[in-house]
Every structure is written in structure tokens, then in C-alpha cells.
VEXMARKE-173966 format. One record per residue (C-alpha): y, z, x. Coordinates in steps of 0.25 Angstrom, whole numbers, plus 5000, padded with zeros to 4 digits. Layout:
BEGIN
YZX
...
***
This chain:
BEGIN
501649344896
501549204901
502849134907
503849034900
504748934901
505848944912
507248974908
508248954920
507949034929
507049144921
505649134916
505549184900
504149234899
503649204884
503349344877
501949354869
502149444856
502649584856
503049564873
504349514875
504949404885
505849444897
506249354905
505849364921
506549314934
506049174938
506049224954
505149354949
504349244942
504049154952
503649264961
502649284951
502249164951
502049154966
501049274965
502349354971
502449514965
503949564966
503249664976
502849554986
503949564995
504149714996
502449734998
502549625009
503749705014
503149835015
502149755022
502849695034
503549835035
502249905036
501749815046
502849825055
502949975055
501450015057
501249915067
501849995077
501250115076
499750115072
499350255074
497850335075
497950365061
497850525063
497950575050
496850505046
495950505055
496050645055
495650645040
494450545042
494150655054
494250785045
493350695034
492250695045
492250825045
492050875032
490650885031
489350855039
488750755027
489150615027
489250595012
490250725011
491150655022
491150525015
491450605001
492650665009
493150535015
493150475002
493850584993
494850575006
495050425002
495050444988
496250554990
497250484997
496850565010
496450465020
497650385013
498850485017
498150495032
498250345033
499850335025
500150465035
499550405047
500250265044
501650325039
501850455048
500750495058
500550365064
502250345066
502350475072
501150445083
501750315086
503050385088
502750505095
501550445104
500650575098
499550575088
500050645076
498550695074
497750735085
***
């Protein structure tokens, strides 16, 4: 669809054959026009609270270094090791450890001065 005339304070979008036009709100319109998504704001946010949370608390990441460890392990030949460490990556393994490590392990050795994983 391509944008029509203005019509006080809501932009009529001109309709090709078989779609039909419907009206949308001249702020939302703008903020596309910007380069702005209506997810902008709540992304940027999630952001800031982020930052401000993990800030204080950076952790050894136990969980997975314990998995990059155990993947050392595995086998004695390199290339089985490396087939393990991608399949590990391809299922969300090293994934969990890091959301696990970020989320709960890291929280709770910040908070208790002990390594969750020893």
C-alpha cells in the first residue's frame, strides 16, 4: 500500500484492488516514518533494566564453564570434541548454561559470596 492524502488528524491509506483501506493513527505514522517500530521504546527499556541489573553482579559463569569443561572430556580426538561442542550449540545447551548462569547461578553467588559450582 502506498500513503494518501492527510485527513485531519488520520492518514487514509489508498487501497489497490481486492485490499481494502483502513485508516491508521497519524502518531503511529509518524513513528514509522522516523524509522521508529511501536517496539522501540519497550526493547530500549528491557535494555536499560538489563544493564542496570547485571552490572552488579557479574559472576564466573559456572554452569558453563562446567559444560565447556565436560565437552573437553568427551573424547581424546579433536575433531569428536569439536563435533560435540557444535551439536552443544546447536541444542540450546551452552544457551541454558549462559540464560542459567546470567538469571539464577550468578545472582545467587553474588548474594551468598559462594560459587554455585565448584
Amino acid at each position: 500500500m502506498r500513503e494518501g492524502k492527510f485527513r485531519r488528524r488520520t492518514i487514509v491509506t489508498v487501497a489497490y484492488p481486492g485490499k481494502r483501506a483502513r485508516p491508521r493513527d497519524a502518531a503511529a505514522a509518524r513513528a514509522q516514518d522516523a524509522g521508529m517500530s511501536k517496539r522501540t521504546l519497550p526493547v530500549l527499556a528491557l535494555a536499560a533494566v538489563l544493564s542496570t541489573t547485571a552490572a552488579g553482579c557479574y559472576g564466573s559463569y559456572g554452569a558453563f564453564h562446567k559444560v565447556h569443561a565436560w565437552n573437553g572430556t568427551v573424547a581424546s580426538d579433536k575433531w569428536a570434541r569439536s563435533a560435540v561442542h557444535l551439536g552443544l550449540w546447536i541444542l540450546p545447551v551452552y544457551e541454558l548454561a549462559i540464560v542459567g548462569d546470567f538469571l539464577i547461578f550468578n545472582t545467587v553467588e553474588h548474594l551468598t559470596g559462594d560459587k554455585v559450582f565448584k
